[in-house]
C-alpha positions in Angstrom: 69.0 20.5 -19.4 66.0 21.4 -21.9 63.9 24.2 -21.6 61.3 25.9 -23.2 61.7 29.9 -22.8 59.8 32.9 -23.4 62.1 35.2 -25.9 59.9 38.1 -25.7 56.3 38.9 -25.6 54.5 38.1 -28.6 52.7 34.5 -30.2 53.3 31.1 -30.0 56.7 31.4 -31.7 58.4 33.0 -29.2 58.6 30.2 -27.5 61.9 28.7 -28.0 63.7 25.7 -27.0 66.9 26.6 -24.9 69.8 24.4 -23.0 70.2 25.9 -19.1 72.2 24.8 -16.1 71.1 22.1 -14.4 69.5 23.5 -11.5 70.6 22.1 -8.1 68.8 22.0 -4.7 69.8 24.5 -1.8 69.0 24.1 1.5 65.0 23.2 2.2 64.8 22.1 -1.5 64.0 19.1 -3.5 65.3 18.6 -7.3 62.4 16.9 -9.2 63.0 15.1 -12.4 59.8 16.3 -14.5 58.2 13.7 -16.2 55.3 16.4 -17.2 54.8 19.8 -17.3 51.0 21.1 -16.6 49.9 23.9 -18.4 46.8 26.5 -18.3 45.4 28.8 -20.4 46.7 32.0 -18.6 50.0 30.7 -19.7 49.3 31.9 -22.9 47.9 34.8 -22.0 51.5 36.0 -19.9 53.1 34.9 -22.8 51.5 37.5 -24.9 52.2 40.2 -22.0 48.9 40.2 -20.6 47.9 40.6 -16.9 51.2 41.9 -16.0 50.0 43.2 -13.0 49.3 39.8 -11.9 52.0 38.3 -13.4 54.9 40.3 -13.4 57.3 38.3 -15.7 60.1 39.6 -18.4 61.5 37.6 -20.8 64.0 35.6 -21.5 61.7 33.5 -18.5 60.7 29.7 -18.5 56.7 29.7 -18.4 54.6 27.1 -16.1 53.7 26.3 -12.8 53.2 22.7 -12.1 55.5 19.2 -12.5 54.9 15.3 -11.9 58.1 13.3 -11.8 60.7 11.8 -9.6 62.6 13.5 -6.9 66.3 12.5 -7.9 68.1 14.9 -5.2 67.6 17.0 -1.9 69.2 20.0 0.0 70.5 20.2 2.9 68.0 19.5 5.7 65.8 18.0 3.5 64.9 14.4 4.6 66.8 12.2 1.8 63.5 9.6 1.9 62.0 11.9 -0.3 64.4 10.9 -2.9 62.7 8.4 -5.6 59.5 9.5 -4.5 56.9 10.1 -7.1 55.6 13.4 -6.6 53.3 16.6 -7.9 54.3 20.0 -7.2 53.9 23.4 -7.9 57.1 25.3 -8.8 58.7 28.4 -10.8 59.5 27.9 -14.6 57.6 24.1 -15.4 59.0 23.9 -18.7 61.8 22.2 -18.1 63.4 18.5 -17.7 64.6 19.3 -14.1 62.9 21.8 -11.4 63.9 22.5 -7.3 61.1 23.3 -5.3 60.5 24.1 -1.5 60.6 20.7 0.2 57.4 21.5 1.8 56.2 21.8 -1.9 55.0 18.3 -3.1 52.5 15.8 -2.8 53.3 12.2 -3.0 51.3 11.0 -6.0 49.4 6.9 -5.1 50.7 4.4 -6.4 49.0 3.1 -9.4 48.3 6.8 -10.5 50.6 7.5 -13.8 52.4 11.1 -13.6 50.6 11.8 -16.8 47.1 12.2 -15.0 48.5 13.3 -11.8 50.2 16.3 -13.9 47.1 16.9 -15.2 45.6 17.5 -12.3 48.3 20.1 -10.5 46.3 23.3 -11.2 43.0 22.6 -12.4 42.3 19.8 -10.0 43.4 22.0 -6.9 41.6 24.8 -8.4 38.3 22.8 -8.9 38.0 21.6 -5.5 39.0 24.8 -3.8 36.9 26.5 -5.6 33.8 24.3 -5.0 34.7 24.9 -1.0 34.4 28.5 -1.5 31.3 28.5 -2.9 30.1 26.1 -0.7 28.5 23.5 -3.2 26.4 20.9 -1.7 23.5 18.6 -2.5 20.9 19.4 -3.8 22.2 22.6 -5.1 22.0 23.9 -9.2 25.4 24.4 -10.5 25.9 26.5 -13.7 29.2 25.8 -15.7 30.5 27.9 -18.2 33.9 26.4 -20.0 32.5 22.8 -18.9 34.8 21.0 -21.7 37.9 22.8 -20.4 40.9 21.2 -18.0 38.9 22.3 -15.2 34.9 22.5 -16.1 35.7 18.5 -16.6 36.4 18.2 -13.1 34.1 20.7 -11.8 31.1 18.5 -13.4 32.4 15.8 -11.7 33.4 16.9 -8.6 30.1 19.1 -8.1 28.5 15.7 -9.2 30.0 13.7 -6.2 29.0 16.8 -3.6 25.6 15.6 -4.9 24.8 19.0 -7.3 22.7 18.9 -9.9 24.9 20.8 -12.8 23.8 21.9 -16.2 27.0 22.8 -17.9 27.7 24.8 -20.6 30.2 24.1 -24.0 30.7 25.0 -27.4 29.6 22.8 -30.2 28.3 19.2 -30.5 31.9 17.5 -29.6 32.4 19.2 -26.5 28.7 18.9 -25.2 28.9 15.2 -25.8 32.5 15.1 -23.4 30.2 16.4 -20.7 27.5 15.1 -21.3 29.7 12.0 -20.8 31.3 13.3 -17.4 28.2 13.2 -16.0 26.2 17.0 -16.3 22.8 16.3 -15.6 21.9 18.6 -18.8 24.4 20.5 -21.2 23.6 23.5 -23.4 25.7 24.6 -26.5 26.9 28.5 -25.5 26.9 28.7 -29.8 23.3 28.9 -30.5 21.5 32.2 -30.0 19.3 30.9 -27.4 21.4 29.5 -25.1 20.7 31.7 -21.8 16.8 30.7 -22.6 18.1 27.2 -22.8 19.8 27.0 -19.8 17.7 28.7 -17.9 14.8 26.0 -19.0 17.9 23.3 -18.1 17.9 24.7 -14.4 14.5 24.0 -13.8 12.0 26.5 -15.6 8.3 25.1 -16.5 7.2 24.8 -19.8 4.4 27.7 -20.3 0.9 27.8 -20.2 -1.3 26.3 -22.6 -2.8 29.9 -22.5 0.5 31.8 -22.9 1.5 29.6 -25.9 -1.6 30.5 -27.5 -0.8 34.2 -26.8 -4.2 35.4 -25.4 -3.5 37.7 -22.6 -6.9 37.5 -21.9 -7.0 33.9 -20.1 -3.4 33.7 -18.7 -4.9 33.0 -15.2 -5.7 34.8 -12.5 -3.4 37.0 -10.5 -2.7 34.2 -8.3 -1.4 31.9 -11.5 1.0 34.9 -12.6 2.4 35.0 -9.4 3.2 31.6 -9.4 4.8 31.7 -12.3 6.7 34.8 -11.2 7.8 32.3 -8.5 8.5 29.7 -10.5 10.6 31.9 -13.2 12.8 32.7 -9.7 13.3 29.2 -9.0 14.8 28.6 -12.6 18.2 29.5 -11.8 21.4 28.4 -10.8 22.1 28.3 -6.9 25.7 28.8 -8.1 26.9 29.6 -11.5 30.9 28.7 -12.0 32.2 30.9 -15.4 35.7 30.1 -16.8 35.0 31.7 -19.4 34.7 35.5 -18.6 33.8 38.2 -21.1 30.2 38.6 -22.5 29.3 35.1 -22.0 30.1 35.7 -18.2 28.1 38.8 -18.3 25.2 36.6 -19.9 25.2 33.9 -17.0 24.3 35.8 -14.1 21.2 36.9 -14.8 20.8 32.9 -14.2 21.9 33.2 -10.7 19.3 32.9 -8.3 19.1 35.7 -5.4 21.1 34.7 -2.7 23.0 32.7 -4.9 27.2 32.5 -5.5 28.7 34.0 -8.7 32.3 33.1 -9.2 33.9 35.3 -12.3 37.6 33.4 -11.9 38.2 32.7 -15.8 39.4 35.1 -18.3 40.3 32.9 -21.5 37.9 35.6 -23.2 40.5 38.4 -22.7 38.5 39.1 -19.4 36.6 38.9 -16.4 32.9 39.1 -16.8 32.3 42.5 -15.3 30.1 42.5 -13.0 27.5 45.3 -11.4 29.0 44.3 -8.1 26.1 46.8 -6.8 23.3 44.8 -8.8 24.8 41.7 -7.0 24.4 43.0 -3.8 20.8 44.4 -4.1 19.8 40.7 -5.1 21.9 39.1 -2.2 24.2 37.3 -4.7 28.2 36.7 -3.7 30.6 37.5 -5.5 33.9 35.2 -5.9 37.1 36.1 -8.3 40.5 34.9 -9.2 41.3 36.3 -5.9 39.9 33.6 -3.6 41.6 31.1 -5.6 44.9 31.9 -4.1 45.6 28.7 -1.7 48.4 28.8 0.9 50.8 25.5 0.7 49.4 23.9 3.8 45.7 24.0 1.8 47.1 23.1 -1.8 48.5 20.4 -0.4 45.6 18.8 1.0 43.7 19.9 -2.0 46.8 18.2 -3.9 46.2 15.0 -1.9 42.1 15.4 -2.0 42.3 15.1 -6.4 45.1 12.8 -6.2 43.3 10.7 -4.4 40.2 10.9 -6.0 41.9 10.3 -9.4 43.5 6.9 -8.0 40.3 5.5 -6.4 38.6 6.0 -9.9 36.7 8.1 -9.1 38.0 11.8 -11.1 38.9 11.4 -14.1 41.1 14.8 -15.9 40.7 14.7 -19.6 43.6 15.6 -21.6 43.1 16.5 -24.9 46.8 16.7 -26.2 50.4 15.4 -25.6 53.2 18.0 -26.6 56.7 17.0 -26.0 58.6 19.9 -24.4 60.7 21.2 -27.7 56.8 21.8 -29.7 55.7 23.8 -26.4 55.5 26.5 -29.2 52.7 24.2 -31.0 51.1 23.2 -27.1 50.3 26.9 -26.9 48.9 27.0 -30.4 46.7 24.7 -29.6 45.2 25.6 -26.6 44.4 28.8 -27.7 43.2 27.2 -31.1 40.3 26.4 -28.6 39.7 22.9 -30.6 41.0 20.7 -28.1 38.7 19.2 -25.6 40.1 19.0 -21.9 43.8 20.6 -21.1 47.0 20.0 -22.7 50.3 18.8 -20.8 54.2 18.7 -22.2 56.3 15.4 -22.0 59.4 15.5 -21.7 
């Protein structure tokens, strides 16, 4: 069978395209013919031999996580009506034409729901509703997203939209804030113009100024009753919870907008890193902290979170966008891409 395979560390081009054994179902496992491959940012990132002590790969290795396609063949023990069933699933080495996973691995996909969508859905659609459930999003609530136009910021909007959020989300450039404008964000602010934390802050609910503080004469702001209303209402301009995929400075920059006793979840690095931080500054104001690390869902729950976006998707009602189509031998050009950052949504391989 076709592969794709990491050669060494390095860029793009050490992404190869390789022929490997067929692999074949042992006991408790299904063999899944992959009709496409998801893929996410921190792909490219182990590729280049970051996060090592996360990931803890050496190449030659077949990169990717998550498959739609056909079960074709099970192991022994393995219930053989699973065979010709549509399915998603999360395995070891996605890049590939053929994959085995743990029986108790996939999710049947719903009929009328193409293995295009529901591949683009393995990761980032798990991940967006998980992730939403941690941080306990509910009506009513102000939802900050940073990476908005990304595989998962398009589903956050929209799945923070149906737990009846209001969401302001955040993208680069006029294209992308159109996309989620589109999705459904209640306002959107461009993260490239200077202003942008002002802008969103304003987005999440701030007041316009005085007439007197406009006209910059200290000496008829109000009275001391007028400035502390405004104190209060500064305090109310902020996001109940503020969602970064995006990490780095711009990270750093959103939680200022968190409101005290708000949630803060730091769980994307496509900057290079995490946005540090004060974990001690959080805790003064009452804010929670959430990170990569509560992202890491036992089978039993990413299979219900599996079945949750699956169904969503079917009903009409989620919608992943994917920017890009790759077949499997240009995975090499798939990874270009994405970390060209000029795509909107994610990117998936056919094979």
């Amino acid at each position: 069978m076709r592969a794709a395979q990491v050669k060494a560390f390095g860029g793009p081009e050490v992404l190869t395209t390789v022929e490997l054994p067929d692999p074949v179902p042992g006991p408790g496992e299904v063999l899944i013919e992959v009709a496409h491959a998801d893929t996410i940012f921190v792909e490219t990132q182990v590729r280049t031999g970051l996060f090592r002590a996360y990931f803890p790969v050496e190449p030659p290795y077949v990169p990717g996580g998550g498959v739609a396609g056909t079960v074709t063949a099970v192991g022994a023990g393995v219930d053989a009506g699973w065979v010709g069933r549509r399915v998603t699933s999360f395995v070891t080495g996605s890049y590939a034409e053929r994959v085995t996973a743990p029986a108790t691995a996939p999710t049947p996909v719903p009929d009328g729901l193409d293995l295009r969508t529901a591949a683009a859905l393995v990761h980032d659609g798990v991940t967006a509703a998980g992730l939403l459930e941690h941080t306990a999003v509910g009506p009513g609530d102000r939802v900050l997203i940073l990476g908005a136009s990304g595989g998962m910021g398009t589903l956050l909007i929209q799945l923070a939209r149906a737990r009846g959020a209001r969401v302001v989300a955040a993208a680069r450039g006029a294209r992308k804030s159109a996309l989620v404008r589109e999705l459904g964000a209640d306002a959107v602010v461009d993260v490239s113009e200077p202003d942008w934390v002002e802008r969103a802050r304003q987005a999440l609910g701030r007041p316009e100024p005085t007439r007197a503080a406009e006209a910059g004469d200290e000496a008829t702001t109000g009275t001391t009753a007028e400035a502390d209303a405004d104190a209060a209402a500064e305090a109310e301009a902020a996001a109940d919870v503020v969602l970064d995929g995006v990490g780095g400075e711009l990270g750093l920059a959103a939680f200022p907008l968190t409101a005290d006793g708000g949630r803060f979840s730091a769980h994307g690095a496509p900057s290079g890193g995490f946005a540090a931080v004060d974990a001690a500054e959080a805790e003064r104001r009452g804010v929670t902290l959430f990170g990569i690390g509560d992202l890491q869902f036992g089978e039993a729950e990413a299979r219900r979170l599996t079945a949750h976006v699956l169904a969503e998707a079917a009903a009409g009602r989620l919608r992943p966008v994917i920017g890009a189509r790759f077949p499997l031998t240009e995975a090499a050009a798939a990874h270009a891409a994405i970390e060209g950052r000029e795509l909107i949504g994610k990117v998936v391989l056919g094979m």
